[in-house]
C-alpha positions in Angstrom: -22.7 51.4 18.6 -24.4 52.0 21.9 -23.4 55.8 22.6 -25.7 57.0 25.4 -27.4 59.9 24.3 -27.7 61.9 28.0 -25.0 63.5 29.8 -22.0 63.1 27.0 -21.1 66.6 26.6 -20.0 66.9 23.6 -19.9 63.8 22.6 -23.2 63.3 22.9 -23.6 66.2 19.8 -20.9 64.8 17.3 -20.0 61.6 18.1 -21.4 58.7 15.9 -21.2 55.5 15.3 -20.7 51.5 13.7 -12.8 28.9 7.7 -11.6 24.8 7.2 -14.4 22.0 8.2 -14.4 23.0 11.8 -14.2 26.5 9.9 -18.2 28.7 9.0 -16.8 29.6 6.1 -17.8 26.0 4.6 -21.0 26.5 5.7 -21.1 29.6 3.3 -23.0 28.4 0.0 -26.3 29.8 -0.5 -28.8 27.7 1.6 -31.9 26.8 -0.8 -34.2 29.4 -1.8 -31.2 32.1 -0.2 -31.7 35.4 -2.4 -35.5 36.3 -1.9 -36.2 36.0 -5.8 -34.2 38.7 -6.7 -31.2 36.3 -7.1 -28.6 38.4 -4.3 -26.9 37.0 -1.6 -25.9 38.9 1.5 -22.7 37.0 2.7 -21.9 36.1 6.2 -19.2 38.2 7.6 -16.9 34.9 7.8 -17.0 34.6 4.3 -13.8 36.1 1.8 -13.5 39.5 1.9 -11.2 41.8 -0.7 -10.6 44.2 1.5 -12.1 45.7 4.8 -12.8 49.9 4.8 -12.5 51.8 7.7 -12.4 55.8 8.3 -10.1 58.6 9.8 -11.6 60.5 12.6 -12.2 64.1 11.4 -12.4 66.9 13.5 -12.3 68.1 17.3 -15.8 69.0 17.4 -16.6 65.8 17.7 -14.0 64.3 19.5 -12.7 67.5 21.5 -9.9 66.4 23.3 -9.9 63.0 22.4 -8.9 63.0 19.0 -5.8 62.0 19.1 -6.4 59.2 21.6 -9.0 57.6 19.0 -7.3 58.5 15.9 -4.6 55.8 17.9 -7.0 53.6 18.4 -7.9 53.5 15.0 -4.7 53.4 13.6 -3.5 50.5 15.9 -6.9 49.0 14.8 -5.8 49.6 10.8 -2.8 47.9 11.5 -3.6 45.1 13.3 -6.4 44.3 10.6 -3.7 44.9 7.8 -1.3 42.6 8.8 -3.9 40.3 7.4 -6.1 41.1 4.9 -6.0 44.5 2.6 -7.3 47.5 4.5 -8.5 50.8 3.1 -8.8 53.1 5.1 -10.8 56.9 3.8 -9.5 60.0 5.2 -9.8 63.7 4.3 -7.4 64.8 1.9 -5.6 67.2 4.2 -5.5 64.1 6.8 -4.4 61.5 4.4 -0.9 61.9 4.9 -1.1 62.0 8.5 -3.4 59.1 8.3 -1.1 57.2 6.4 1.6 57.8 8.3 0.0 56.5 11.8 -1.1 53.5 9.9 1.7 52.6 8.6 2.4 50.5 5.2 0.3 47.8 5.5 -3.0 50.3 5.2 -4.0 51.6 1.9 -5.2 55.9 2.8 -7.2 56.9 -0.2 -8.5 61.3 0.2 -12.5 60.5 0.4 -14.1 63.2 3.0 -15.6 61.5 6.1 -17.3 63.0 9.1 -15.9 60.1 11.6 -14.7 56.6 11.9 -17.7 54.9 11.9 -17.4 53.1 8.5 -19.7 50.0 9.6 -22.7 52.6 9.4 -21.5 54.5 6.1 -20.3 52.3 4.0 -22.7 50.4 1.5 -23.9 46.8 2.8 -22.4 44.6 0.2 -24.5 41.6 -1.5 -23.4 39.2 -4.6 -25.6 39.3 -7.5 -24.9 37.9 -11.1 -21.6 36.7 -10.1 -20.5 40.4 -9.0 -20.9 42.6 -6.0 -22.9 45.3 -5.6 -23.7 47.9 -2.8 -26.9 48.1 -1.1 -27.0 52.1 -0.5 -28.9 52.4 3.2 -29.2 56.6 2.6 -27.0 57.2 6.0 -29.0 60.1 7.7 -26.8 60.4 10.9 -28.9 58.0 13.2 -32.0 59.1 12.2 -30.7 62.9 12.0 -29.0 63.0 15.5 -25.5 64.1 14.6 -24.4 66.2 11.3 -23.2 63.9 8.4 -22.9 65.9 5.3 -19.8 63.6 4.5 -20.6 60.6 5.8 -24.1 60.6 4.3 -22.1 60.6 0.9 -19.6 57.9 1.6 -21.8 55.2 0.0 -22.1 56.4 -3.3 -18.7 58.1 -3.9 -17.3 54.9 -2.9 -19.1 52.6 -4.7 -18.4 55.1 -7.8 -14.7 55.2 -7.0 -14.4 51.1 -6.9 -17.4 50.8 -10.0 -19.4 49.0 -8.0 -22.9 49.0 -9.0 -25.4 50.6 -6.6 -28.8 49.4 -5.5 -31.6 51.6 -4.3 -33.7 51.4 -1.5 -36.0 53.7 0.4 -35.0 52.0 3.7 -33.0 54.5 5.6 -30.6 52.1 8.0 -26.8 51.3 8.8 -24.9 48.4 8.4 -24.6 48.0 12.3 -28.5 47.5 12.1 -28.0 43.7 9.5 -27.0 40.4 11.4 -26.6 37.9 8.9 -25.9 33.7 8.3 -24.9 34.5 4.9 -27.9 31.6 4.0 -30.7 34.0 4.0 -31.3 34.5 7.3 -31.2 38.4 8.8 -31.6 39.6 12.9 -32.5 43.2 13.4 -33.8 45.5 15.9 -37.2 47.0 15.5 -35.8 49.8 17.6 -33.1 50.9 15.3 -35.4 50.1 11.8 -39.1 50.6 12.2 -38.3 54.8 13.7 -40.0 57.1 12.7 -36.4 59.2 13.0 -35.6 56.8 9.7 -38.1 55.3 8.3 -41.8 57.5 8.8 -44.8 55.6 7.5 -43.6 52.4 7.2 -44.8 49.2 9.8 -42.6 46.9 10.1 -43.8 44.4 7.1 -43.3 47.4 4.8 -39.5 47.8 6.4 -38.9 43.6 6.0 -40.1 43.4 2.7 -38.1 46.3 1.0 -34.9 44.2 2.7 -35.8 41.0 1.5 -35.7 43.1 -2.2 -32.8 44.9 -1.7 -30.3 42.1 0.2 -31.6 39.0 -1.3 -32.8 37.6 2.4 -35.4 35.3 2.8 -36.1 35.4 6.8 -36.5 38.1 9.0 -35.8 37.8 12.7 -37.0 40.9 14.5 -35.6 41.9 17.9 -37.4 44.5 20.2 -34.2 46.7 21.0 -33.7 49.5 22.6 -35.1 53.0 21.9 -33.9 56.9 22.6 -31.1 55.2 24.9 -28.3 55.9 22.9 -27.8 57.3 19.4 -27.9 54.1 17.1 -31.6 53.0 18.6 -29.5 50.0 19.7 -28.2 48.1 16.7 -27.8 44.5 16.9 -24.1 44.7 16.5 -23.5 45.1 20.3 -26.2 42.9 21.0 -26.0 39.3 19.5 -23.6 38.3 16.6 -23.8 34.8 14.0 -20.8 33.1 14.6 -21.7 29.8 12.4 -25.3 29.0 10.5 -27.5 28.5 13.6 -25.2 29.2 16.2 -25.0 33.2 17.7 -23.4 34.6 20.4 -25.0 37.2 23.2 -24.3 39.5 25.3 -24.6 39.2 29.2 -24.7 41.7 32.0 -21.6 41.3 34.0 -22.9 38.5 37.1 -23.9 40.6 39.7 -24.8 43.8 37.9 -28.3 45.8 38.8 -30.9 44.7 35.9 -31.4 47.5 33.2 -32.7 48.4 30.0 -29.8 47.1 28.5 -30.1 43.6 30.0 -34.0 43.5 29.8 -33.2 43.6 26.0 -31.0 40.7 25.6 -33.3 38.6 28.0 -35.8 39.5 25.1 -33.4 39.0 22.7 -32.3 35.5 23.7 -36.1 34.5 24.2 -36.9 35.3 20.9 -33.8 33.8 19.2 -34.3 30.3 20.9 -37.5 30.0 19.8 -36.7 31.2 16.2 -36.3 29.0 13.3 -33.3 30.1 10.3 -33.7 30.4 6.6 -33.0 26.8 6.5 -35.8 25.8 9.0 -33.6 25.0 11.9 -33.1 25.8 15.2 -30.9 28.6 16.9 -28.0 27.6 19.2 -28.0 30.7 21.6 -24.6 31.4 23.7 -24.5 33.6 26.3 -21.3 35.7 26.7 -20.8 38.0 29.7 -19.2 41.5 29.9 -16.4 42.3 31.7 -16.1 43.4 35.5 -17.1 47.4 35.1 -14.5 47.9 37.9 -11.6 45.6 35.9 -11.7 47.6 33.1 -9.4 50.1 31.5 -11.9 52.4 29.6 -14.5 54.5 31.4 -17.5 57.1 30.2 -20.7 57.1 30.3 -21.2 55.9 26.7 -18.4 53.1 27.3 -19.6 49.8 25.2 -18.2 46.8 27.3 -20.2 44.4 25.5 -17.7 41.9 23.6 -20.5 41.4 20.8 -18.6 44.1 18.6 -16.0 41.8 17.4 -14.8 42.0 13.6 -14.2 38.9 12.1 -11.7 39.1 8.6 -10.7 36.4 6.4 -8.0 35.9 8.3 -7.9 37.0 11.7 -11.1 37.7 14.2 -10.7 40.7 16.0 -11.5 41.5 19.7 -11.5 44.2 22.0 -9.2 44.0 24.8 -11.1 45.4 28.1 -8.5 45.3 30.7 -10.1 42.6 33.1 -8.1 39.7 32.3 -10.4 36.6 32.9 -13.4 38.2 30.6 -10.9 38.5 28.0 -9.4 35.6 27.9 -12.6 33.6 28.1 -13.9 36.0 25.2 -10.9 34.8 23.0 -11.4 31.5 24.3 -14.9 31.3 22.9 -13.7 33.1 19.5 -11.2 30.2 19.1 -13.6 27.3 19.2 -15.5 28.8 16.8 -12.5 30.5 14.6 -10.1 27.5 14.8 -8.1 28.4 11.9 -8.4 32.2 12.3 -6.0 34.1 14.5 -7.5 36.1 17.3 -6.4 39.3 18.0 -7.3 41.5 20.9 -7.0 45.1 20.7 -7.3 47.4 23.0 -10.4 50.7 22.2 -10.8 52.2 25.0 -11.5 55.7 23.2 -13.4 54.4 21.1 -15.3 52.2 23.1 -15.5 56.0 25.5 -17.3 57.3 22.1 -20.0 54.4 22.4 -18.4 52.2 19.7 -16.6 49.4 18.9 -14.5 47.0 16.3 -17.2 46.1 14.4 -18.4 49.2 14.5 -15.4 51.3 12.9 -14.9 48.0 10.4 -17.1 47.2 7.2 -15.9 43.9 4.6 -16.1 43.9 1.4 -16.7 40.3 0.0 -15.0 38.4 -2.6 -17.5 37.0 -4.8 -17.1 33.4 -4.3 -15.3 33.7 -1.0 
């Protein structure tokens, strides 16, 4: 999620965040020396999944007036995820029933309390070990302690409890919009969103790698500079670059035309350091620039608007896509999501609040693998 942090009103104080041959899910075994040692796997997002989680929008004082613009949003989002692969979606208990019935019957509401939607963030980051899943528990401390979360900084263990899933320590403080993964031991992060000292005090950046490689089984580290104090996340690498095969990743572009900023100077770094990277398995990176959509074609507006089309979910089944409202980035986007998803449907959806709040898909989305899958 790339919610500005200046002049969002109140937003700015509640709001939070985030295959067949031709197919990546074949390329989804565990490459050779995958697991760090400690014999886990964290799986490429391509890969099986049981069921995807998502959360209910809470309260007004985050959302003010908006609230029942995003809880559509999310609900339309539910849906549109359900009609293909489980979706469980957490929601107050004195929201569940209304939760349930936006959402309709294809999305499982179970009463867990939740601050916001953002269940990429909250959720535990999933990783196979000894033939089972377990949860990787990232101690969610509202972006570094820039929103209130005493919910949401609970979601990871009281859902990990309620599926008895076991849960895995570590004293990195991140979110799961922070992990880009190949599923084959490769990981892409920010620096700017990581190695803070608004999560993580003390520790260098080796100190921050090696506890990851412990805790998600990964073997090689591929640190981006990012983006800091520009909007609440630190810049995760969700809205940034995504894996869309082993070796292949997709980033985001400026609109052609647009004035150079911060945003832009960090996916020029970004796609510098990626091209000259090597993977887990020694190889090269295939880097594929995919521009934003005309800021005057879209739908959505705000100061905290994410445009960028990096936020994408992808589901066993279906690979989801925002829908901005300027007809030729979209379709290109979906375009570029079928090559690489041939046997997946593609389904935009239009997130217009959401994407107002600073967030996206990807962002309000977190899988839970099948082990195997």
């Amino acid at each position: 999620m790339l919610r500005s942090l200046a002049g969002a009103g109140v937003l700015a104080l509640g709001l939070t965040a985030c295959t067949g041959s031709d197919d990546p899910a074949d390329a989804g075994a565990p490459a050779p020396g995958a697991g760090g040692g400690t014999g886990r796997r964290l799986g490429a997002e391509w890969e099986k999944h049981t069921r995807t989680f998502m959360a209910w929008p809470a309260s007004e004082n985050v959302w003010g007036d908006q609230l029942a613009d995003v809880r559509k949003d999310i609900a339309g989002l539910a849906a549109a995820i359900g009609a293909h692969e489980p979706v469980v979606l957490m929601a107050r208990p004195e929201q569940q029933e209304q939760a349930q019935q936006a959402c309709g019957g294809d999305v499982e509401v179970i009463p867990l309390a939740v601050d916001d939607l953002w269940a990429r963030d909250t959720v535990p980051l999933f990783v196979e070990e000894g033939g089972k899943v377990k949860g990787v528990d990232l101690n969610f401390s509202g972006w570094g302690n820039k929103q209130e979360h005493g919910n949401d900084g609970k979601v990871a263990r009281t859902l990990l409890e309620r599926y008895g899933i076991d849960r895995i320590e570590t004293p990195v403080t991140a979110e799961g919009g922070s992990f880009e993964t190949d599923g084959l031991g490769t990981l892409v992060l920010t620096e700017s969103s990581v190695v803070n000292a608004n999560r993580n005090p003390g520790m260098s950046r080796e100190q921050v790698e090696g506890e990851l490689k412990k805790a998600l089984g990964v073997t090689t580290v591929i640190w981006l500079a990012g983006v800091r104090g520009e909007d609440i996340t630190d810049a995760h690498v969700d809205c940034l670059m995504r894996f869309v095969a082993p070796g292949v990743v997709l980033l985001d572009k400026s609109y052609p035309g647009t004035p150079a900023d911060v945003w832009s100077r960090s996916a020029d770094q970004a796609r510098s350091v990626l091209e000259n990277a090597t993977d887990a398995r020694g190889k090269g990176i295939e880097v594929i620039e995919l521009p934003q959509p005309d800021p005057d074609g879209i739908t959505g507006r705000g100061d905290a608007f994410v445009s960028s089309y990096m936020n994408f979910y992808i589901g066993s089944k279906g690979v989801y896509l925002p829908r901005f409202g300027d007809t030729r980035a979209d379709d290109r986007a979906q375009q570029v999501m079928k090559e690489h998803f041939p046997d997946r449907a593609i389904v935009p959806v239009r997130i217009d609040t959401i994407a107002s709040g600073g967030g996206g898909i990807h962002c309000a989305t977190h899988d839970l693998p099948a082990v195997g899958g």
